[in-house]
MDAnalysis code that builds the backbone (N, CA, C; Angstrom):
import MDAnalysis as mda
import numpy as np

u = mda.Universe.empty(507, n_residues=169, atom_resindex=np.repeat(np.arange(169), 3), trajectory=True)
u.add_TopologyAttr("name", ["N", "CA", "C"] * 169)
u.add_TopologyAttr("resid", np.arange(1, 170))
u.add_TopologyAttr("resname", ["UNK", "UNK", "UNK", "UNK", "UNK", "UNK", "UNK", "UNK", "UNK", "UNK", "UNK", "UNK", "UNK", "UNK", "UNK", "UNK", "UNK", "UNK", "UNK", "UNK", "UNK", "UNK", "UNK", "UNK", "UNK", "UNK", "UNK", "UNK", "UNK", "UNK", "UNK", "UNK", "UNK", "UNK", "UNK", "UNK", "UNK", "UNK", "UNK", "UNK", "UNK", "UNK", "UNK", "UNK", "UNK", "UNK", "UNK", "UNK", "UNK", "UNK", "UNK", "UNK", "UNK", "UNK", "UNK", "UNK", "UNK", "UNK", "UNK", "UNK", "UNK", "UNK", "UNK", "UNK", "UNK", "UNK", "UNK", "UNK", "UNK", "UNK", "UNK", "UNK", "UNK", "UNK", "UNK", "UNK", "UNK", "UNK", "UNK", "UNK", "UNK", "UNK", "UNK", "UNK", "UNK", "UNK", "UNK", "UNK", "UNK", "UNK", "UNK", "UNK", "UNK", "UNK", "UNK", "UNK", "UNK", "UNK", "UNK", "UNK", "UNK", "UNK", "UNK", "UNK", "UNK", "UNK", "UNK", "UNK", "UNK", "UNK", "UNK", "UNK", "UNK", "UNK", "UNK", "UNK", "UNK", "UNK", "UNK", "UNK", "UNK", "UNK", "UNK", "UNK", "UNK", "UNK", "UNK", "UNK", "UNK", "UNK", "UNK", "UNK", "UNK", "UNK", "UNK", "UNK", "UNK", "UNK", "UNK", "UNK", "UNK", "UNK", "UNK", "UNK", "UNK", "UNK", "UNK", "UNK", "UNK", "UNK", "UNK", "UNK", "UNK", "UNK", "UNK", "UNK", "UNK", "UNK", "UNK", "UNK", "UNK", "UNK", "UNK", "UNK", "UNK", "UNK", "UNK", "UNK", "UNK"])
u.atoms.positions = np.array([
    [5.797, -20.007, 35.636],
    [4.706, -20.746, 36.232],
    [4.435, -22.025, 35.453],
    [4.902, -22.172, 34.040],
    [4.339, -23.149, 33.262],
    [5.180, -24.106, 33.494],
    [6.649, -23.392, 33.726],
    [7.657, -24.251, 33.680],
    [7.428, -25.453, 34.765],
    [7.206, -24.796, 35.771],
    [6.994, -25.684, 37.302],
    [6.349, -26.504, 37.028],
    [4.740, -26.231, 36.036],
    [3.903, -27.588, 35.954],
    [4.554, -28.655, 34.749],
    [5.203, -28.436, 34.326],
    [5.869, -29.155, 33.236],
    [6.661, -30.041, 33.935],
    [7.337, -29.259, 35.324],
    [8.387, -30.527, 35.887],
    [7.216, -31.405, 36.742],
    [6.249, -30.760, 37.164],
    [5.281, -31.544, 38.058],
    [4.802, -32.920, 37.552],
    [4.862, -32.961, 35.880],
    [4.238, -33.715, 34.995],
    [5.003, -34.928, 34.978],
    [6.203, -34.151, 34.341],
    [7.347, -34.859, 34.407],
    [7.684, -35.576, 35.179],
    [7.731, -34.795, 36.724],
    [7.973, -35.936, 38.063],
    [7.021, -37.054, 38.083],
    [4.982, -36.572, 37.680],
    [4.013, -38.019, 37.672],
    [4.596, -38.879, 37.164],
    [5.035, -38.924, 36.076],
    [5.517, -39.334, 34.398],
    [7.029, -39.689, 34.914],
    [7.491, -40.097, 35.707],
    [9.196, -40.473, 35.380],
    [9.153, -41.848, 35.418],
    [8.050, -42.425, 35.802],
    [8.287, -44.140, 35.316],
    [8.679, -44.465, 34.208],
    [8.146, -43.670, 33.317],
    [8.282, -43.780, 31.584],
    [9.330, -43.440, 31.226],
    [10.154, -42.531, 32.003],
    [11.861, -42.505, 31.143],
    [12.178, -41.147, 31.970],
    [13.539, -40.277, 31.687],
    [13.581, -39.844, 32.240],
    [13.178, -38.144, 31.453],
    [12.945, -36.973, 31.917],
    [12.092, -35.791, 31.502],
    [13.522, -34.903, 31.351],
    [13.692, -34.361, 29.961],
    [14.376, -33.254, 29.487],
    [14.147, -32.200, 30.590],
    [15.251, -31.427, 31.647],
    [15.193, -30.087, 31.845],
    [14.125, -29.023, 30.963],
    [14.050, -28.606, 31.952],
    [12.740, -26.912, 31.324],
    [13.155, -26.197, 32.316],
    [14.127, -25.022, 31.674],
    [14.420, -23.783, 31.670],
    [12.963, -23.012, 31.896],
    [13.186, -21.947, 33.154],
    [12.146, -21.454, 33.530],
    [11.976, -20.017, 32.718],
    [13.093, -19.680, 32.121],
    [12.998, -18.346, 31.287],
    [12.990, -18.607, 29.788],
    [13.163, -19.401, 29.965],
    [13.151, -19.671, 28.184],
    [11.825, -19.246, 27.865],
    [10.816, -19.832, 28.287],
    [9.209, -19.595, 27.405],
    [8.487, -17.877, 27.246],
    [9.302, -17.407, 27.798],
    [8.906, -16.314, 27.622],
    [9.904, -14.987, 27.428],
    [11.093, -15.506, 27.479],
    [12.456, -14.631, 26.960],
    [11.795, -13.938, 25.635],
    [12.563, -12.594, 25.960],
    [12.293, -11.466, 24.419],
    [13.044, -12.443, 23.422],
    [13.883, -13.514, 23.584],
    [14.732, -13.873, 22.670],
    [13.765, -14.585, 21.815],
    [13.103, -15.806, 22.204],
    [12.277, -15.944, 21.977],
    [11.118, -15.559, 20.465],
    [10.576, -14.214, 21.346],
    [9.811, -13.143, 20.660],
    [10.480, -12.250, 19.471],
    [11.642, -12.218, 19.538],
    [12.537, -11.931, 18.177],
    [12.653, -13.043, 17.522],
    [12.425, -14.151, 17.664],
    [12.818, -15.253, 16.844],
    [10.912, -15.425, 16.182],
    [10.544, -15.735, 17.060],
    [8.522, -15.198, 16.119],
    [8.424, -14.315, 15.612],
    [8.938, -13.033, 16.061],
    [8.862, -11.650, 15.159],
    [9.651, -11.800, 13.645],
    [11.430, -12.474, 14.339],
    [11.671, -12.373, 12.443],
    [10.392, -13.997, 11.667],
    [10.283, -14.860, 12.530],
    [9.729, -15.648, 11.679],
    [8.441, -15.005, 10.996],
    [7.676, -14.168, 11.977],
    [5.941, -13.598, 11.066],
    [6.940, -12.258, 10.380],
    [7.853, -11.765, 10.220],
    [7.965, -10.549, 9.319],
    [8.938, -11.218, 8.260],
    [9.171, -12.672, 8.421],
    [10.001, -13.341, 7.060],
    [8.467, -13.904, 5.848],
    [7.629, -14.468, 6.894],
    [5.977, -15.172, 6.523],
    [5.132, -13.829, 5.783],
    [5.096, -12.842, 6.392],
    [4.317, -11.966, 6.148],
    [4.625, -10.860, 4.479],
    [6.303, -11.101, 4.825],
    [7.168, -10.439, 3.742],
    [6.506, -11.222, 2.479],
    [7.277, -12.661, 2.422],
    [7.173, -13.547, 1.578],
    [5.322, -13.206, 0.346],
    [4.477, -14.009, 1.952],
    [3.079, -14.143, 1.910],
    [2.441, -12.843, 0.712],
    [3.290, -11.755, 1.113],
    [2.514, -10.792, 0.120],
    [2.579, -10.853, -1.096],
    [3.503, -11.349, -2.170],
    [3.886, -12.090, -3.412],
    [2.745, -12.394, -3.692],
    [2.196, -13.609, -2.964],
    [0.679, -14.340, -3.217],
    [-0.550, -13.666, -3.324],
    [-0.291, -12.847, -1.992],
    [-1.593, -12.128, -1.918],
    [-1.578, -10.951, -3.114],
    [-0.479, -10.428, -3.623],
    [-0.717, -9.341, -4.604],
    [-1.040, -10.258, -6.031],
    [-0.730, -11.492, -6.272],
    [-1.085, -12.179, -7.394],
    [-2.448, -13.004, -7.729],
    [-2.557, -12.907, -6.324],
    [-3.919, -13.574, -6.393],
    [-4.872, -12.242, -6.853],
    [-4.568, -10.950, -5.903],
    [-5.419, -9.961, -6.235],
    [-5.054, -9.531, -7.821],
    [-4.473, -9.535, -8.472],
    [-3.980, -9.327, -10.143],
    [-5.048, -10.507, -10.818],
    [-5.096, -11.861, -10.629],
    [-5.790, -12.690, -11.274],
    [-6.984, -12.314, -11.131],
    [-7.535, -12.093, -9.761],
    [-8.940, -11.864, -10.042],
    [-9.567, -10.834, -10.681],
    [-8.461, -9.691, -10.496],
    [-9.104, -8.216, -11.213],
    [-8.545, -8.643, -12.612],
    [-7.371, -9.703, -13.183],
    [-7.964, -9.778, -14.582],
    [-8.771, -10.373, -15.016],
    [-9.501, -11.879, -14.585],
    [-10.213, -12.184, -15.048],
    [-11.719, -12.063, -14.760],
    [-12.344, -10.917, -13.459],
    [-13.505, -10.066, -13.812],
    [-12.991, -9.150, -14.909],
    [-11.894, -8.401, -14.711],
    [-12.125, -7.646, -15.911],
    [-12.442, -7.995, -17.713],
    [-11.993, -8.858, -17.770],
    [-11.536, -9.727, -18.962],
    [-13.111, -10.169, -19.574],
    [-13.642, -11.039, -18.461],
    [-14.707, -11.497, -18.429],
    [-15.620, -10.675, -18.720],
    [-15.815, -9.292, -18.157],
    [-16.575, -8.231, -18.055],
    [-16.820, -7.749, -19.407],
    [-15.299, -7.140, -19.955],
    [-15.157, -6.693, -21.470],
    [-15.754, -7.561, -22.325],
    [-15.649, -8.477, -22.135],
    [-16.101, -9.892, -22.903],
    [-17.361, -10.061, -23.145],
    [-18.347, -9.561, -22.263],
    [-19.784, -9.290, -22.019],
    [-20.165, -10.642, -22.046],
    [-19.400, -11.632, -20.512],
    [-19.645, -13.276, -20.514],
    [-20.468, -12.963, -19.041],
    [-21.196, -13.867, -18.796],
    [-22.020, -14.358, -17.423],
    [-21.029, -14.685, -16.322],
    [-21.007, -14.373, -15.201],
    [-20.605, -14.413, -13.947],
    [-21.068, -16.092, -14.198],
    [-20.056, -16.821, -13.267],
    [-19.835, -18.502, -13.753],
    [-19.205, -18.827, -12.424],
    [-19.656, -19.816, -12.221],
    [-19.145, -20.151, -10.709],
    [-16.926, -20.011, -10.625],
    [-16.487, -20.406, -11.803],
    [-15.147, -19.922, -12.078],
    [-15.199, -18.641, -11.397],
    [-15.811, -17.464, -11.500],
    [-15.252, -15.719, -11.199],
    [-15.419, -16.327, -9.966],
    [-16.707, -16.990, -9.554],
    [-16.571, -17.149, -8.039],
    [-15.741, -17.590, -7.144],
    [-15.506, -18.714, -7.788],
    [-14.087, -19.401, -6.743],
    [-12.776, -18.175, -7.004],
    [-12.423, -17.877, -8.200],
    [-11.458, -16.828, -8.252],
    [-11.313, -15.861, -7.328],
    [-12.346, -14.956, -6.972],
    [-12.793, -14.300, -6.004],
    [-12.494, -14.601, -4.386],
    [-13.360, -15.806, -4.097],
    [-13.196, -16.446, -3.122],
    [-11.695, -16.712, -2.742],
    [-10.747, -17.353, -3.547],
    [-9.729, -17.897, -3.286],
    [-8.521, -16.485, -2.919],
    [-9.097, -15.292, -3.551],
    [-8.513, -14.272, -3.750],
    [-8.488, -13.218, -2.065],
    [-9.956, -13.643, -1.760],
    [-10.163, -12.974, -0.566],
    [-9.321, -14.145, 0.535],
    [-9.307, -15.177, 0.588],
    [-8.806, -15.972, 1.293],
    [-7.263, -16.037, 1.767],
    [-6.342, -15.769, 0.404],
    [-5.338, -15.340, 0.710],
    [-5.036, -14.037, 1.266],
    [-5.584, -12.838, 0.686],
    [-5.679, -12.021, 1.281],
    [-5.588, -11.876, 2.944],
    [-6.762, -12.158, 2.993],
    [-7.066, -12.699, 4.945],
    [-6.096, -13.407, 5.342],
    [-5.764, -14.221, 4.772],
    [-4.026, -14.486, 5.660],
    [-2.637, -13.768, 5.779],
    [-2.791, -12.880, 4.859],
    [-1.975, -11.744, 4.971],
    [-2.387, -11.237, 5.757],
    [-3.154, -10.499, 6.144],
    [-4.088, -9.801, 6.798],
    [-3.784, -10.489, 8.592],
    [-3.563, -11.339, 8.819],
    [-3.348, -12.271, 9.766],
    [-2.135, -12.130, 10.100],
    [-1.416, -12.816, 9.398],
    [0.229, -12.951, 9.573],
    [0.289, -11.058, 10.224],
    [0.025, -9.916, 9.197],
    [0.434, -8.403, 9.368],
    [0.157, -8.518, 11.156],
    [-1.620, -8.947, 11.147],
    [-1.483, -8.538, 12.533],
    [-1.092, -9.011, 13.949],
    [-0.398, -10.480, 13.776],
    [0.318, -11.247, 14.639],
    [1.688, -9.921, 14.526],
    [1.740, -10.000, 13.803],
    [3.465, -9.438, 13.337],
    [3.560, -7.874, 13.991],
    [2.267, -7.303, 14.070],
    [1.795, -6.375, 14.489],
    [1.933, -6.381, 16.148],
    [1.826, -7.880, 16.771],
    [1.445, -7.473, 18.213],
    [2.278, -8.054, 18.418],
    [3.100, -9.142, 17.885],
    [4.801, -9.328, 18.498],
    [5.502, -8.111, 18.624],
    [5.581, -7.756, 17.448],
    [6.344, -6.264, 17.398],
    [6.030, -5.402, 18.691],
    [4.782, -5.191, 18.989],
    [4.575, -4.166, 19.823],
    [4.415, -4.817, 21.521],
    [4.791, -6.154, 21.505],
    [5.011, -6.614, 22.540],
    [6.728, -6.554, 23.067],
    [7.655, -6.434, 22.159],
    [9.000, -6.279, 22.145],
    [9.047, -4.808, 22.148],
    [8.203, -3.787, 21.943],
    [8.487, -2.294, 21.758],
    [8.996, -2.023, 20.097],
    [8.625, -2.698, 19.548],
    [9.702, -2.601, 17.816],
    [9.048, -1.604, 17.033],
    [7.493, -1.677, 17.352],
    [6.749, -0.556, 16.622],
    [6.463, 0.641, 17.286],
    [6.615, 1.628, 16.750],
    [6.708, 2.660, 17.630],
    [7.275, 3.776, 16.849],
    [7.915, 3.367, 16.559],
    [8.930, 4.475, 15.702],
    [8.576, 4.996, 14.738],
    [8.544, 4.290, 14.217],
    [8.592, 4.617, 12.532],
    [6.549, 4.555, 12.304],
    [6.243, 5.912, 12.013],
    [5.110, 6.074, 11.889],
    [4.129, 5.151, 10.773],
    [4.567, 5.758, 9.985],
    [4.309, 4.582, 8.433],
    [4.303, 3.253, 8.722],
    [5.023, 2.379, 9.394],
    [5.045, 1.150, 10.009],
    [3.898, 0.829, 11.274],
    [3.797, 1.556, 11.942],
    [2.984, 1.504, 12.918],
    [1.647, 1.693, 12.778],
    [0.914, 3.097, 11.959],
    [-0.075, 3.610, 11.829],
    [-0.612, 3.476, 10.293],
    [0.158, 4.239, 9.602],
    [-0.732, 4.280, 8.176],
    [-0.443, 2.768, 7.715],
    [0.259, 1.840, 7.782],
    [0.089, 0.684, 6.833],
    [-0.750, -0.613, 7.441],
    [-0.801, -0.481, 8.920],
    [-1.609, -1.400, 9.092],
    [-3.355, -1.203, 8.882],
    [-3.574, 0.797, 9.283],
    [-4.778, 1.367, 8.595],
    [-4.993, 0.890, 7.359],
    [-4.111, 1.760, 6.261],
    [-4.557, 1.179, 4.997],
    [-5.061, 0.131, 4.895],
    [-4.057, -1.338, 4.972],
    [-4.544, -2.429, 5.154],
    [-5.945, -2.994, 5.118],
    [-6.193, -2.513, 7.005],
    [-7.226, -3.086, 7.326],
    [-8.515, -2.474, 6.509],
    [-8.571, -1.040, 5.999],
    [-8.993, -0.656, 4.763],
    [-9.100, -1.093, 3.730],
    [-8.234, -1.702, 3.223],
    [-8.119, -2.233, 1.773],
    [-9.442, -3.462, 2.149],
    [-8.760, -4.076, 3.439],
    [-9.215, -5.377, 3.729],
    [-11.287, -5.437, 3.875],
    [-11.669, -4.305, 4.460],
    [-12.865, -3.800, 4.525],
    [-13.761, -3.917, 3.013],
    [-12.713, -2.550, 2.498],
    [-13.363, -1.997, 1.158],
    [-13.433, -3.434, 0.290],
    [-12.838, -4.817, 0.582],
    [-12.544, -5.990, -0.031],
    [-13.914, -6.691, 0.488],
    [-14.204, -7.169, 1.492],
    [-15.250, -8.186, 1.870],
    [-16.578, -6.916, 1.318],
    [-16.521, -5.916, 2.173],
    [-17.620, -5.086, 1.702],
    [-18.082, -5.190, 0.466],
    [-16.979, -4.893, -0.603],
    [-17.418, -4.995, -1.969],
    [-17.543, -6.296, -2.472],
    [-17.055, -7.691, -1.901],
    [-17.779, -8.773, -2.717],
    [-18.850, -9.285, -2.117],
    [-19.619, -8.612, -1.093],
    [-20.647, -8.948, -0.217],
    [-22.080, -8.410, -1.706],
    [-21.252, -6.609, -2.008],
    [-22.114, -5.976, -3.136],
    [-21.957, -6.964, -4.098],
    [-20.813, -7.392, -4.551],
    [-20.570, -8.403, -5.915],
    [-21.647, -9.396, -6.122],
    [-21.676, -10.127, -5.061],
    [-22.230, -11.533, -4.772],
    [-24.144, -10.953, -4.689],
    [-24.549, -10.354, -3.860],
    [-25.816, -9.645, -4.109],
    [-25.949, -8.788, -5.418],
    [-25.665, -8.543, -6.279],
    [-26.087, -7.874, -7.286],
    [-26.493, -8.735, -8.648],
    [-26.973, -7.971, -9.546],
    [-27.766, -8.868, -10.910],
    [-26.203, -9.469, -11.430],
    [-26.434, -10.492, -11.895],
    [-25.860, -11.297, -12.698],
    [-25.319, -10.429, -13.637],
    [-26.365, -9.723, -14.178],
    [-25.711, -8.906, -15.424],
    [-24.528, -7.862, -14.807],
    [-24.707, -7.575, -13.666],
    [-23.399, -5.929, -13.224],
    [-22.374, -6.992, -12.370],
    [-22.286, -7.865, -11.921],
    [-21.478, -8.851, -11.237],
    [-20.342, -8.607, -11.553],
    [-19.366, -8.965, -12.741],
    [-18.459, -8.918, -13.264],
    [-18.269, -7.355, -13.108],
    [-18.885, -6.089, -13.442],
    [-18.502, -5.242, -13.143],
    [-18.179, -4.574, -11.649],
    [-19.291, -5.200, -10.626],
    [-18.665, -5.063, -9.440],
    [-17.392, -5.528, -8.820],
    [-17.510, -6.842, -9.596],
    [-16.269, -7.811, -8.470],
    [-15.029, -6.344, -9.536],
    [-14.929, -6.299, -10.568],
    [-13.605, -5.389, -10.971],
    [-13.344, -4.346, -10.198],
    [-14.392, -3.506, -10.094],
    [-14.638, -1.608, -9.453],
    [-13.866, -2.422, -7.882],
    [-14.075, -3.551, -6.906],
    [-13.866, -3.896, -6.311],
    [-12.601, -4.118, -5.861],
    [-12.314, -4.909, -6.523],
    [-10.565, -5.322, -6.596],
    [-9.946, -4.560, -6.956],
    [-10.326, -3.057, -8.327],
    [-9.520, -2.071, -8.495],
    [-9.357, -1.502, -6.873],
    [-10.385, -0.888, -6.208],
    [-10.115, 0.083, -5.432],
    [-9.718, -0.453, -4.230],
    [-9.403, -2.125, -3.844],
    [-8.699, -2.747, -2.854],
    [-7.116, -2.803, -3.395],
    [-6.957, -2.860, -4.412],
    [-5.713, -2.947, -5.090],
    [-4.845, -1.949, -5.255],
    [-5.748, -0.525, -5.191],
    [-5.266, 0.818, -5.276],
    [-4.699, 0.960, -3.637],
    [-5.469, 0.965, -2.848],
    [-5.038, 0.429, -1.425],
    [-4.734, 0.439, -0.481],
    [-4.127, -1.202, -1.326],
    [-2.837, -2.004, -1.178],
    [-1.454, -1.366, -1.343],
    [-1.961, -0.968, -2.890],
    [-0.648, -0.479, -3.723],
    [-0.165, 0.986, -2.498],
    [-1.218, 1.812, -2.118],
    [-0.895, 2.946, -1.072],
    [0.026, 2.441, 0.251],
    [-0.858, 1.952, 0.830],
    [-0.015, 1.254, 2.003],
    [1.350, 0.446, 1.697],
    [1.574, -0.114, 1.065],
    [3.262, -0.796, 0.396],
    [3.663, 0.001, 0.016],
    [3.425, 1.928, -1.033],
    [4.123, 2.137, -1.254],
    [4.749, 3.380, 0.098],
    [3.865, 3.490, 0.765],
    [4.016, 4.242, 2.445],
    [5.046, 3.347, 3.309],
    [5.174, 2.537, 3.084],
    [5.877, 1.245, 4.101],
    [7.200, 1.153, 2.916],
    [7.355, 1.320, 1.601],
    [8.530, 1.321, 1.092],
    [9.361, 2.968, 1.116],
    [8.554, 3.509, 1.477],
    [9.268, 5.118, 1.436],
    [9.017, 5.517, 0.094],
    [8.060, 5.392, -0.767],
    [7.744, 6.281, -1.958],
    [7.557, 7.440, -1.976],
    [6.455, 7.226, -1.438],
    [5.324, 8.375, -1.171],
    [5.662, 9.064, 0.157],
])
């Protein structure tokens, strides 16, 4: 249907030069949708590198900070912030990658792939905003100890769901 209005355009528009062919199956060929699927499960693969390092920096330096018995400083904050941010784009990429897949039929199979890792996930992802919502509302003085208890038990997880999706566990 899109294709047709594309030549319709094209035909207004041919004073200006002449209009490239548009293939009426192309825009929506599975071929297509395997070529977005490997691109968000090459993005999503990659992306997690970041997102597990970002989550390591911040749980060391609340923790660090914490032991240290230093004041919550707009630094933990942006750390934090920047930490949840990447996160959420993981979190993104998984669930694009999630509904290509299951628009091609790809998920399905394999249980761990389908069910427990995008659960976990979106778990981890919960127990994450939830707890810096507590972080950010609490005394100055327990701050640093929340944002840690926080990122430990989003990090723990994490670590569950990757190691369910690698065949560990």
């Amino acid at each position: 249907m899109i294709a047709y209005g594309i030549e319709a355009v094209c035909d207004i528009i041919s004073r200006m030069g002449p209009c490239a062919p548009v293939s009426r199956d192309v825009e929506y060929s599975k071929g297509n949708f395997r070529n977005m699927y490997n691109f968000f499960t090459q993005a999503h693969d990659g992306w997690h590198y970041l997102a597990s390092l970002a989550l390591v920096v911040a749980l060391a330096a609340f923790l660090v900070n914490w032991l240290r018995g230093q004041e919550w400083s707009q630094l933990d904050q942006r750390i934090g912030t920047y930490a949840i941010i990447v996160v959420d784009i993981q979190l993104l990429l998984g669930l694009i990658l999630w509904g290509v897949g299951a628009s091609l039929g790809i998920i399905g199979a394999n249980a761990a792939r389908t069910i427990e890792h995008p659960f976990t996930m979106l778990l981890a992802i919960i127990v994450l905003h939830a707890g810096w919502v507590w972080t950010k509302r609490s005394d100055e003085t327990v701050r640093l100890r929340n944002g840690t208890l926080t990122f430990v038990v989003t990090g723990l997880l994490v670590l569950g769901g990757l190691t369910r999706i690698w065949g560990i566990l």
